[in-house]
Biotite code that builds the C-alpha atoms (Angstrom):
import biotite.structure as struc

atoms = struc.array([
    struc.Atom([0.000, 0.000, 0.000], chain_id="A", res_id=1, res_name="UNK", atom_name="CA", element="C"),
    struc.Atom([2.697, 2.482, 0.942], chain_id="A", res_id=2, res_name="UNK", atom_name="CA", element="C"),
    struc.Atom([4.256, 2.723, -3.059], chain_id="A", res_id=3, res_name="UNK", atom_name="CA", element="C"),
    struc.Atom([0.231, 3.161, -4.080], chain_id="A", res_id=4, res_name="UNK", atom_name="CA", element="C"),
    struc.Atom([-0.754, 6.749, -4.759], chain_id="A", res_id=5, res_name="UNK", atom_name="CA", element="C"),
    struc.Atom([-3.539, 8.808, -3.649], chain_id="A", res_id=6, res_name="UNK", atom_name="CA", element="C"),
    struc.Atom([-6.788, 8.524, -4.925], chain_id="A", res_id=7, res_name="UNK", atom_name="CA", element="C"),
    struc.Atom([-7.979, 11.435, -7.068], chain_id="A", res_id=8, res_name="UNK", atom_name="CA", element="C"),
    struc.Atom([-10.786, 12.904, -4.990], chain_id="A", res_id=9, res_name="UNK", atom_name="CA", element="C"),
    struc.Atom([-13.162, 13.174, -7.880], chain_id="A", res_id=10, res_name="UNK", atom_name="CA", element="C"),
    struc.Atom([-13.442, 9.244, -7.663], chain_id="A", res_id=11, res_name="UNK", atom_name="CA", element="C"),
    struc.Atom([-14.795, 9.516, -4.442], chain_id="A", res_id=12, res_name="UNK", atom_name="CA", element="C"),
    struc.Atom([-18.648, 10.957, -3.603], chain_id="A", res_id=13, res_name="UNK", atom_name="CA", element="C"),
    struc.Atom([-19.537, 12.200, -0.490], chain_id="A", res_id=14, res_name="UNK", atom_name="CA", element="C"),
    struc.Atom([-21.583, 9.921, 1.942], chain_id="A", res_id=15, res_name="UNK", atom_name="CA", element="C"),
    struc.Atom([-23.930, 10.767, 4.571], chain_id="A", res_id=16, res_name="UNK", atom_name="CA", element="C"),
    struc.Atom([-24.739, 7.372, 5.612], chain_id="A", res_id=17, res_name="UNK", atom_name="CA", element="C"),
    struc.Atom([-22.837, 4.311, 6.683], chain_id="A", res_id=18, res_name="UNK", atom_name="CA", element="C"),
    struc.Atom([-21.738, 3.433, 3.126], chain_id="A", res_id=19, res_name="UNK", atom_name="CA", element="C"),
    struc.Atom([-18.291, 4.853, 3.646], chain_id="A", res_id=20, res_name="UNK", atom_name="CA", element="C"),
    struc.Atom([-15.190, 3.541, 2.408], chain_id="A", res_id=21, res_name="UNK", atom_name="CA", element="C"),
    struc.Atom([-14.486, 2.257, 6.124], chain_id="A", res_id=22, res_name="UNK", atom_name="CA", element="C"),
    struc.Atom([-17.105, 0.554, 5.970], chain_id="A", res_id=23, res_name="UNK", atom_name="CA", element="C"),
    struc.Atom([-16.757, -1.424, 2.668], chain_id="A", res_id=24, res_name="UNK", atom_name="CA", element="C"),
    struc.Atom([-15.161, -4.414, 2.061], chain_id="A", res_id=25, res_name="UNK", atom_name="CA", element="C"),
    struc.Atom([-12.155, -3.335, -0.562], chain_id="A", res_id=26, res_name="UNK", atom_name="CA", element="C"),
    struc.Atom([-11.303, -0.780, 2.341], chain_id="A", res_id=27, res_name="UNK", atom_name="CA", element="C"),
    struc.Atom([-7.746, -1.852, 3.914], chain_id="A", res_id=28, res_name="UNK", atom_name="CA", element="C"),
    struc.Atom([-5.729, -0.284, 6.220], chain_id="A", res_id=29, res_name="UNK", atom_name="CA", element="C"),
    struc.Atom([-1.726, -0.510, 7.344], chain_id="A", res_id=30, res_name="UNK", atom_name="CA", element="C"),
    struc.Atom([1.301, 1.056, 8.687], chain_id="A", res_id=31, res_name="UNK", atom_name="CA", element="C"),
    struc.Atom([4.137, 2.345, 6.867], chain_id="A", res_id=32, res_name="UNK", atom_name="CA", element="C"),
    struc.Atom([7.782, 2.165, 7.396], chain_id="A", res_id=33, res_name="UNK", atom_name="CA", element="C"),
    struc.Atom([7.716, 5.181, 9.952], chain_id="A", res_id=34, res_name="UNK", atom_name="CA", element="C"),
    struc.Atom([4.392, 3.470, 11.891], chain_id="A", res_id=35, res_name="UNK", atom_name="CA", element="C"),
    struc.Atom([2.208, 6.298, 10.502], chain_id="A", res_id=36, res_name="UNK", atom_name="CA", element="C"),
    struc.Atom([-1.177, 4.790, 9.694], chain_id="A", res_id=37, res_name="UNK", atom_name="CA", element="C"),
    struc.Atom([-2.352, 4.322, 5.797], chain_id="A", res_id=38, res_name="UNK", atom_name="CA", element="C"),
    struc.Atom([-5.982, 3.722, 4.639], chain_id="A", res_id=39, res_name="UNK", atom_name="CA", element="C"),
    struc.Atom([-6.890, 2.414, 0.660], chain_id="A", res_id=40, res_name="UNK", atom_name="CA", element="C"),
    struc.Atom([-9.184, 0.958, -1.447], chain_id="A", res_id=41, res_name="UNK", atom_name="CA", element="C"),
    struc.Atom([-7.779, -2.607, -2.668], chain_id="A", res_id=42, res_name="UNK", atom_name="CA", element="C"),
    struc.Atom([-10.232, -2.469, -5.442], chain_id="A", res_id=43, res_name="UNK", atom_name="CA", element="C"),
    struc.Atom([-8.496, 1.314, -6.756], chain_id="A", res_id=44, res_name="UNK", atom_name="CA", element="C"),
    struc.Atom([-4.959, 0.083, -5.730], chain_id="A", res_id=45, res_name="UNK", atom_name="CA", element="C"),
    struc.Atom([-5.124, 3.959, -4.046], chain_id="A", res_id=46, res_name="UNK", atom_name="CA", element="C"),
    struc.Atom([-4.898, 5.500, -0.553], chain_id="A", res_id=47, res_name="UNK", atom_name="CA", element="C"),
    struc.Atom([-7.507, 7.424, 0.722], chain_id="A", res_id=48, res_name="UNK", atom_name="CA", element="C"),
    struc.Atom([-6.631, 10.917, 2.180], chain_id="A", res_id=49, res_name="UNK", atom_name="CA", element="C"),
    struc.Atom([-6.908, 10.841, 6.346], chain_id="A", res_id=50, res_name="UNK", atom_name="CA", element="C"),
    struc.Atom([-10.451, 10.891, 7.025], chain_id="A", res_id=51, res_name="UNK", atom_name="CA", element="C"),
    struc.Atom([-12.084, 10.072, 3.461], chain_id="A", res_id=52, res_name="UNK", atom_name="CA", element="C"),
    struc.Atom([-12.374, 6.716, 4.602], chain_id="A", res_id=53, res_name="UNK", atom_name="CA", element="C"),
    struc.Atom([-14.944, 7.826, 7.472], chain_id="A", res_id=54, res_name="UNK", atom_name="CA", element="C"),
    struc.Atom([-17.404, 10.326, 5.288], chain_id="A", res_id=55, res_name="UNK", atom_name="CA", element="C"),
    struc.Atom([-16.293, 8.974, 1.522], chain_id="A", res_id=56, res_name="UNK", atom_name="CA", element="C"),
    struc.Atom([-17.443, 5.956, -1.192], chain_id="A", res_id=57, res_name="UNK", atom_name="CA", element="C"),
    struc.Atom([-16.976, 5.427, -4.599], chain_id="A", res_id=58, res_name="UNK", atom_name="CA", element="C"),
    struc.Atom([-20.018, 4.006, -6.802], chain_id="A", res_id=59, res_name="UNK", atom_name="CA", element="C"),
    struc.Atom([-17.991, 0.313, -6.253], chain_id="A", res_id=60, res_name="UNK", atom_name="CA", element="C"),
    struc.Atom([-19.166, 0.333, -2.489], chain_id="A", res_id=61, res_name="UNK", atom_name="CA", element="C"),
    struc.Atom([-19.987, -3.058, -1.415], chain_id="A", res_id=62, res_name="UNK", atom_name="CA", element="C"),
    struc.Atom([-20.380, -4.854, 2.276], chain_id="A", res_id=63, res_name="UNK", atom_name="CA", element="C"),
    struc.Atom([-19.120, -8.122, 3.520], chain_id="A", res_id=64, res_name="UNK", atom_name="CA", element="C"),
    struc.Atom([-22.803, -9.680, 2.876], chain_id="A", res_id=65, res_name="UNK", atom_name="CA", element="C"),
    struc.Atom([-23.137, -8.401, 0.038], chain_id="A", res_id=66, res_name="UNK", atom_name="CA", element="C"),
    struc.Atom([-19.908, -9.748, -1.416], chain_id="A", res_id=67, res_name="UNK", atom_name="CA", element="C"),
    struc.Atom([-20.671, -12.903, -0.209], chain_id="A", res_id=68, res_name="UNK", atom_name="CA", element="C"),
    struc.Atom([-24.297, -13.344, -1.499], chain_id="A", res_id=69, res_name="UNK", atom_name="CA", element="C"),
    struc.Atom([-22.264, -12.077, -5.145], chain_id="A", res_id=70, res_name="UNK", atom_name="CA", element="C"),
])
């Protein structure tokens, strides 16, 4: 995740419900080599600015049930 680059912000929509990137199943989260924290989308291969994760989603939002039901 750390040699991924940032997502361009005009991928992302903002979300005034639970369906936020935190909150969807392609979200992943890690540490990089100076233990500062990184949050991404596996799906984009892009991190998320801190705190687009928590009021973000792109139209590819999906939850664990839903992705298992798929």
């Amino acid at each position: 995740m750390e040699e991924w680059n940032y997502l361009d912000e005009r991928r992302l929509e903002r979300s005034y419900d639970s369906r936020v990137c935190v909150s969807c199943v392609h979200f992943a989260h890690g540490v990089d080599s100076h233990c500062r924290t990184l949050v991404a989308c596996r799906l984009h291969r892009g991190q998320l600015q801190q705190g687009d994760h928590l009021t973000r989603r792109c139209e590819h939002w999906k939850w664990a049930t839903e992705a298992a039901i798929a």
